[in-house]
N, C-alpha and C positions, 0 to 999 in steps of 0.2 A: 308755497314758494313766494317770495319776497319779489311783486314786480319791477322793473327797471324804473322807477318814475321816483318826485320828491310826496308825491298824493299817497300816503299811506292811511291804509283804513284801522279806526279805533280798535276794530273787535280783534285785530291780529293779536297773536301771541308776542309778547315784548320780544325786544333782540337782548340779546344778553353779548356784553360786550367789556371786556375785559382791557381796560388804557391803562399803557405802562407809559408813565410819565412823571417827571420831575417835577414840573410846574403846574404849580395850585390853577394858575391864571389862566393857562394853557386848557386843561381839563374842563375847567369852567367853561368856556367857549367849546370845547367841545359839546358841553350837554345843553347849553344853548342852542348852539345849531341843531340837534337832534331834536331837539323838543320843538322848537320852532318850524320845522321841516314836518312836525305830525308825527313820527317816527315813534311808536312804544318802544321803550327802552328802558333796560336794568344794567346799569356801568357802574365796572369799581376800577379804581384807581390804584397801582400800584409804582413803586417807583425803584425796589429792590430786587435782584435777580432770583435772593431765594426766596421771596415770596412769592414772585411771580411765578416759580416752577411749581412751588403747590399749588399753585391755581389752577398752572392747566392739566397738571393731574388729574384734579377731580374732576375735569372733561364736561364743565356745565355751562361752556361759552358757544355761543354762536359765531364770535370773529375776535381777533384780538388788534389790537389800535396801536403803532407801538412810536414812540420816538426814535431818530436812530441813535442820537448819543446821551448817555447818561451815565449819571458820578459812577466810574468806575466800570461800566460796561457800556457796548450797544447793542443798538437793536439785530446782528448778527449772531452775537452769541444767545441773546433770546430767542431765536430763530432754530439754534440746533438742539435748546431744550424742546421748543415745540414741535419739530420735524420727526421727533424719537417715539413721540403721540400715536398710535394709531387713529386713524379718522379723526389729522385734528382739526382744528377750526380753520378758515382761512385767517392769513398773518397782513395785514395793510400798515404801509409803513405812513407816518404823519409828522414830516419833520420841517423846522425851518432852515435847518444849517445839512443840507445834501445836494453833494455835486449830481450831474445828471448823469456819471459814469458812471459813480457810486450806487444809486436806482437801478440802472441798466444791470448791475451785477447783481441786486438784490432780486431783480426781475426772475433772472435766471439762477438763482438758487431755486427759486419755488413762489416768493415772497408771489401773493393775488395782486395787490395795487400797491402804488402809493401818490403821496399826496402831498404838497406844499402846504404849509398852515397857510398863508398867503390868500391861498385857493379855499379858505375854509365853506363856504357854501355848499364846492360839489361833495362835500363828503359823505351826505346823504345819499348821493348816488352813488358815490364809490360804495360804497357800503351796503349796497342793495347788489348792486351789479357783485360784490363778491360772495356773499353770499348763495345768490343765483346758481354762479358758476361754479365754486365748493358741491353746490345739492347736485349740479347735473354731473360732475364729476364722481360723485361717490355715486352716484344711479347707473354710471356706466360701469365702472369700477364692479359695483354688485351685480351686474346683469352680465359681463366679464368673468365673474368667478362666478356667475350658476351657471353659463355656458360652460365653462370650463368643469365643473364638476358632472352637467350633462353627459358629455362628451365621455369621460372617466366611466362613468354608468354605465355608459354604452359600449364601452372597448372592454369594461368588465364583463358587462353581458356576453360580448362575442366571445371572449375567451373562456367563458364558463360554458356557451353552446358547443365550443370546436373543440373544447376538454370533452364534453357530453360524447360527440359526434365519434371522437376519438377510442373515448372508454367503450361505446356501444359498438363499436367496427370490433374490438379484438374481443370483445364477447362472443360476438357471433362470429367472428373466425374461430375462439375455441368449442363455440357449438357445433360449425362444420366438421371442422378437426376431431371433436371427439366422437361426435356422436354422426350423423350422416357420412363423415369419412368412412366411420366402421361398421356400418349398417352397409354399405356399399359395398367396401369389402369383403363382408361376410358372405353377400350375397353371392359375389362374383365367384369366389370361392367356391361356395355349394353349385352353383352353374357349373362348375369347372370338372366338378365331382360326377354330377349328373351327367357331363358330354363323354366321360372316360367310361363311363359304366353302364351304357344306357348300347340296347342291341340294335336300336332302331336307328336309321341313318336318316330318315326326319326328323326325330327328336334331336339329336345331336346334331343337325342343319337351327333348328330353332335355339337352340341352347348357344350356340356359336356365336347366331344374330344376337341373341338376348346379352352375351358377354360383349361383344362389340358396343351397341348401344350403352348398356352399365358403364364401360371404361370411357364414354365421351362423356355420360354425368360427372365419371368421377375426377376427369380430365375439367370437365366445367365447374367442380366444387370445388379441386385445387387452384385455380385460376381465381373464383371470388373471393378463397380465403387469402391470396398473395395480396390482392389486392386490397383486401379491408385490413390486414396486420401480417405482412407478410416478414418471415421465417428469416429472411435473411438478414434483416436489420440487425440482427444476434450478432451476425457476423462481422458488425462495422459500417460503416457509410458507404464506404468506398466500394465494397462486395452489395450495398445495397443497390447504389447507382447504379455500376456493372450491370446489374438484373433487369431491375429497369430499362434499359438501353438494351439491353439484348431480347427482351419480349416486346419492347414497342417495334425494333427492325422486324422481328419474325410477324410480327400482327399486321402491320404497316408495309413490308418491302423499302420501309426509308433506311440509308444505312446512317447510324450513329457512330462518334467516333468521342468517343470519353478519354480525357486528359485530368490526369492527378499530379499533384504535388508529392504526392508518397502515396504506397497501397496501406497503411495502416496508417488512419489516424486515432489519437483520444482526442472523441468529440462525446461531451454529455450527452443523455441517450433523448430528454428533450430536447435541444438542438439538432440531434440527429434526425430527429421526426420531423423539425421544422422543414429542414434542408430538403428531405426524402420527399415529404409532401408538394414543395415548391417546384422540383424537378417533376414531379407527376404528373402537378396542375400543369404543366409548361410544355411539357410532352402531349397533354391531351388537348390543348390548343393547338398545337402543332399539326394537329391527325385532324381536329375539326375543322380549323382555319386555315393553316398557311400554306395549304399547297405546295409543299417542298421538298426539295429535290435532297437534302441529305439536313443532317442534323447534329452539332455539335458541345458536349458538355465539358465542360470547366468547374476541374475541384481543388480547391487548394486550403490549405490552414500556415500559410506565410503571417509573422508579422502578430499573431494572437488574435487574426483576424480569420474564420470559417467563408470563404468567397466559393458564390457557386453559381456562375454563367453557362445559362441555356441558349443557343442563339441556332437561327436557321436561316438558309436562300430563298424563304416563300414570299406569298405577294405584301408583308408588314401589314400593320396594324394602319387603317383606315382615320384620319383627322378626327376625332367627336367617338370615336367607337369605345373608347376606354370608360366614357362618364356615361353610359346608358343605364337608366336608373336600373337595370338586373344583371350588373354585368359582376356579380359576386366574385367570382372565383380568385383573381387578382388582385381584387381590393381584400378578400379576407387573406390571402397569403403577404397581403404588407403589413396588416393590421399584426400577424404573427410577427413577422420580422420585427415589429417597433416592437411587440411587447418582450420580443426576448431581446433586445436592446443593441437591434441594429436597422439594417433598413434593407426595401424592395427599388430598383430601376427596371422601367421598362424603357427598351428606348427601339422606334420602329420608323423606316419611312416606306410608304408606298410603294411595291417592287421591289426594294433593299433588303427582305428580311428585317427580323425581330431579336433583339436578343433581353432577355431575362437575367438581370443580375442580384445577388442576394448577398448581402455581407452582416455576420451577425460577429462579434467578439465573443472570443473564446473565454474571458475572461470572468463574462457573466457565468452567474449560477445555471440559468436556463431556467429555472424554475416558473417563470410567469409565461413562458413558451408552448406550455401545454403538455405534460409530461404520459408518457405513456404507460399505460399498465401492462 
């Protein structure tokens, strides 16, 4: 990096500096001062606009020097062949005949500096100083787009883990389902055979116990399979809520009170999951944290818009509680919402209660949502 000073050291790599300029004489005192300032340097001179657009094509200038008026053009319109450049060189304007409002506008198009011929000395420094700020400029610019691409990495990871998480729940619901469900019932079954036909009145006391105990497994295997990919989803959102809401009062004693827009929506079956999940998470914070006295859900599909508010009277969400580095569950149910191309609010005070809002567009495909198998 070229430091701020007129002391340039030999062994640098030359500047490469491309002057669009009319005047031979002009030019000349350009590479005077450069050369006299210590300054390595390779400058060409151009003084035509189509020349000067092949130049910066071939993108092998460190800054480009410009007049602002010249036969037929200025230095504005060579400014919007250079702007069109990816990564181009900084632009420094070098003129004797510019108002100071005229500069000022030039400033804020983009233009790095500029410079009175008048003032020929500092141009060395201008010239060092813009280059500077070009390299720190393009440093932030690329460290800008690796975070940014970081970031993409890492919202793809999450969404390839909670696809994972997803695919692997209704596996093992259909493992429950097919196979433990019917192993269980088999059993029950044959218990049931054994209690009717059996002459002994202990045996048929153990047999009794033995189907009692079986029908709480199997009462606890339907409960983890609703839970990991539950049956009613088939049925719509809305029949999925309901559900939900009606096993968290019976598990909980909190009564819920769910409000629809209509009892039948077409919601894609990934959106449906997102939604289903986000009411889950919401509810299960609800039972661990808020302490609340009743519970209320909001669904509607107004507008091509899917909105889905969970809100409750418990004691709200605590100042700092939300960024504790494990506080997952929240943060991955926004991260869904963004990637099926809407968004997550939480908004809580102290004592107030919590409510949980979710608005995804109906409009998206769903497909980057996490789709269910």
């Amino acid at each position: 990096m070229i430091p701020i000073s007129t002391d340039f050291e030999p062994s640098k790599n030359p500047v490469r500096v491309l002057h669009l300029e009319d005047s031979a004489a002009d030019h000349a005192l350009v590479r005077l001062t450069l050369r006299r300032a210590g300054l390595p340097h390779e400058i060409r001179q151009v003084d035509a606009l189509e020349e000067f657009t092949q130049c910066v094509r071939q993108q092998g200038y460190d800054l480009i020097l410009a007049d602002y008026r010249l036969p037929g053009f200025t230095a504005l319109d060579a400014w919007h062949v250079v702007q069109m450049q990816p990564n181009h060189p900084p632009f420094v304007l070098l003129s004797g005949a510019i108002g100071e409002a005229a500069a000022v506008d030039a400033m804020r198009l983009g233009f790095a500096d500029y410079l009175l011929k008048d003032d020929m000395a500092r141009l060395p420094h201008v010239i060092a100083r813009a280059i500077e700020v070009a390299e720190a400029r393009r440093a932030r610019e690329q460290a800008t787009a690796e975070l940014a691409a970081s970031e993409q990495r890492l919202a793809d990871l999450a969404e390839h883990l909670q696809t994972s998480i997803e695919e692997e729940r209704a596996a093992i619901a259909r493992e429950i389902h097919d196979d433990i469900g019917g192993a269980l019932a088999a059993v029950k079954f044959d218990l049931a055979w054994l209690a009717r036909h059996s002459q002994d009145d202990g045996q048929r006391a153990h047999a009794a116990t033995a189907i009692e105990m079986l029908q709480h497994a199997m009462d606890a295997s339907q409960r983890l399979m609703q839970n990991l990919r539950p049956p009613v989803l088939d049925q719509g959102l809305v029949a999925a809520v309901r559900w939900l809401a009606e096993s968290f009062e019976r598990r909980t004693r909190v009564p819920v009170r769910v409000s629809t827009s209509r009892e039948a929506m077409d919601i894609p079956s990934a959106l449906q999951l997102v939604a289903y999940r986000t009411a889950q998470e919401a509810l299960t914070n609800v039972h661990k944290h808020a302490q609340a006295g009743r519970v209320h859900i909001d669904l509607s599909d107004h507008e091509g818009v899917l909105t889905l508010e969970v809100s409750d009277d418990g004691r709200g969400i605590a100042p700092g509680m939300r960024q504790k580095p494990r506080s997952f569950g929240l943060k991955g149910l926004e991260e869904r919402a963004r990637r099926g191309g809407g968004w997550l609010d939480i908004s809580s005070r102290p004592g107030q209660g919590t409510s949980v809002i979710m608005n995804l567009p109906l409009t998206s495909s769903g497909c980057e949502a996490g789709e269910e198998p």
